[in-house]
C-alpha positions, 0 to 999 in steps of 0.5 A: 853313360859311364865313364871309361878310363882308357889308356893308349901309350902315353895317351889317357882318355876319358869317355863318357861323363866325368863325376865325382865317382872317376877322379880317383881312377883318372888321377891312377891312370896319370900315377901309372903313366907317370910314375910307373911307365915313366912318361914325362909327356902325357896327352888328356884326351876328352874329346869323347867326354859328354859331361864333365862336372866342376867339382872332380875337375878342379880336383883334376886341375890341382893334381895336373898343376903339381904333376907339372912341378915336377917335370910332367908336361899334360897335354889337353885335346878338349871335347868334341862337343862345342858347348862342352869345350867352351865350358873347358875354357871359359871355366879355366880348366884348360888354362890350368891343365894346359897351360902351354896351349890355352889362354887364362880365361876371359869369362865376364858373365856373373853366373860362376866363378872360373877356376883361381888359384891362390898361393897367400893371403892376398890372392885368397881375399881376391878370390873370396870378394869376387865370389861374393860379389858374383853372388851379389850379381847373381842371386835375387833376393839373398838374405845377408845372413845367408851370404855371410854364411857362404861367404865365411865357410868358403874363406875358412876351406880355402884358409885351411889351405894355406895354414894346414895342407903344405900344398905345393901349388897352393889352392883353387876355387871356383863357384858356380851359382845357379839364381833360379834355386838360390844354390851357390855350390863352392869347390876347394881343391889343393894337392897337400898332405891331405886331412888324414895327415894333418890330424895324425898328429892329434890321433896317431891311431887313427884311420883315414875314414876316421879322420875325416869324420873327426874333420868335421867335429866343432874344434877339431885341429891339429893345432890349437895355435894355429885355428880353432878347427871350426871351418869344415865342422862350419861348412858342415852346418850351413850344408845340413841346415841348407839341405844341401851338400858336402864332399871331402876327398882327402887320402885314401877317404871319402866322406859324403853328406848328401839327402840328409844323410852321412857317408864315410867310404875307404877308397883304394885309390888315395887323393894326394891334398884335399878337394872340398865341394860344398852345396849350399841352398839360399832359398829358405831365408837366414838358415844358413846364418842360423847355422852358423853357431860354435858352442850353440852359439850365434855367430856373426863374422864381418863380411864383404859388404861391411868391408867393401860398401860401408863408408868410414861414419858407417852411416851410409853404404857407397856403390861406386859404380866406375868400380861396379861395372866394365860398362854402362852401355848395355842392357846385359851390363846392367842386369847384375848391377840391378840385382847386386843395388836390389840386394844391398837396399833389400840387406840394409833396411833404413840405410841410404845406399849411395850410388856414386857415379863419378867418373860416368860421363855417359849411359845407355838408355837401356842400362839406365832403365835395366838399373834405375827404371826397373829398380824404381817400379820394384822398391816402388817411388817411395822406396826408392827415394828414402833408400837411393841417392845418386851422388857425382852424376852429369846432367846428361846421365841424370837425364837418362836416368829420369827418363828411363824412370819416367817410361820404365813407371808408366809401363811397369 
């Protein structure tokens, strides 16, 4: 179904299901009650939407966010459709274009990441180390070069944010993974000055379609003081190596890399900052850490693991698992920590993973079979030994733990 755009009073509706294609006809339909009729209170009416995609709704919730600052009140009636609405709220969208009527969103699962916004350095390294560890928690089986390189290319988006765009809100993000693929599909939004006035500077004579397509060369900046203009010319890589995607929204320019081929369109309808959507598949072991070359050359950042895990020596990684978990006490609480332990081990061949356990006075027997039991069966017992060692632990949680191993071994 195509989506209508409909406008009554100072009401905007959006029927039908809302992709990419509609934003900018969204984001006219706000411009036109707002700066042409004048309307400082506005109702987002989506109760007849039927799909809404992250992608052009972080864009949205960007937009709203600066609209806001200048006096604008939005209000969001959600979809009809439960399952719809609740992804409204659980995504944070609502949060964010809706403020004064729906809460910050309580999402634990580890299956996406909710809409964050971010104003510095600090609340971009927060936002990048949970998207990375949801990854961890997520994806069986990623290969670290593969995790490095999404891991890079979404900090270096979300970078660009705060050294170039002047945005007055700041960025968002927000991930959305989908395991049974190995695809990680990461959207950065901000309501700045957009790419095509930022590379002006550097190419005064140049359109915005132009721009963009500059915006994606190796050392493209419009200032060499301030970066080396490798992120998207990077992100761009690792999307084509992938067989994945890239969408760049910015000014009156639209550039899509999708199915092996590039598009670069002249829209009429600018996009006031820039909204990046990238797609990523991981199931093609290190193509895109292969991907990730400047001047054909391999390049390998340090990532969270060695950050996050890697104790002082080096020597060893340490899972503190007090740190890992809000619980111990559930088979569905110990499903990431099972992938994100498998993960680890699986990256790190010939180096002990300590799982720290102070500070757990108990466990359930079905996170400790979901964690230890079916890890044990599935790095076999020799595996499992030489990679694990358990460090801080109770007699009754060590109890619980080799019982699980002992059943989860003789069923399989």
């Amino acid at each position: 179904m195509t989506c209508r755009i409909e406008t009554q009073g100072s009401r905007l509706f959006v029927v039908g299901a809302f992709s990419l294609s509609d934003l900018r006809r969204l984001i006219a339909g706000l411009h036109s009650l707002t700066a042409k009729l004048a309307y400082q209170d506005i109702q987002l009416d989506f109760t007849r939407c039927t799909a809404a995609y992250p992608g052009p709704m972080v864009g949205l919730c960007s937009q709203i966010v600066a609209l806001r600052q200048t006096g604008v009140d939005v209000e969001l009636a959600l979809p009809t459709d439960p399952r719809i609405a609740r992804y409204f709220t659980g995504a944070n969208w609502a949060f964010y274009i809706d403020p004064s009527h729906f809460k910050r969103s309580t999402y634990r699962g580890f299956t996406h990441v909710p809409l964050i916004q971010f104003s510095d350095q600090e609340g971009l390294g927060t936002a990048i180390n949970r998207i990375v560890d949801a990854l961890l928690s997520s994806v069986p089986g990623i290969d670290r070069a593969d995790l490095t390189a999404i891991e890079w290319s979404t900090n270096e988006i979300a970078d660009n944010v705060l050294v170039h765009s002047e945005s007055p809100v700041g960025g968002f993000t927000q991930v959305n993974l989908f395991s049974a693929r190995k695809t990680a599909e990461f959207c950065v939004a901000d309501a700045g000055i957009g790419i095509p006035n930022t590379l002006r500077q550097r190419f005064p004579d140049h359109e915005d379609i132009e721009l963009l397509e500059e915006a994606i060369k190796e050392g493209v900046t419009r200032d060499p003081t301030l970066g080396q203009g490798n992120g998207l010319f990077g992100t761009f890589q690792v999307a084509r190596a992938s067989e994945g995607y890239l969408h760049i929204l910015s000014g009156h320019a639209t550039l899509s890399y999708e199915k092996n081929q590039l598009r670069i369109t002249r829209e009429k309808i600018p996009y006031s900052g820039t909204l990046v959507i990238a797609g990523m598949d991981a199931s093609n072991p290190a193509a895109l850490g292969d991907a990730l070359r400047f001047g054909d050359v391999p390049y390998t950042p340090t990532g969270y693991i060695e950050l996050h895990y890697q104790d002082n020596a080096g020597e060893e990684l340490v899972f503190r698992m007090r740190e890992e978990t809000i619980s111990c006490g559930s088979r569905v609480a110990g499903m990431p920590v099972r992938t994100k332990l498998a993960n680890l081990v699986q990256m790190n061949p010939g180096r002990r993973l300590v799982v720290d356990m102070d500070q757990i006075p108990l466990v359930s027997s079905s996170f400790a079979d979901e964690v230890f039991g079916k890890l044990f069966v599935k790095l076999g017992p020799v595996g499992f030994i030489g990679a694990l060692e358990l460090r801080g632990v109770t007699p009754t949680v060590q109890a619980l733990i080799d019982r699980a191993i002992l059943q989860r071994s003789q069923t399989g």
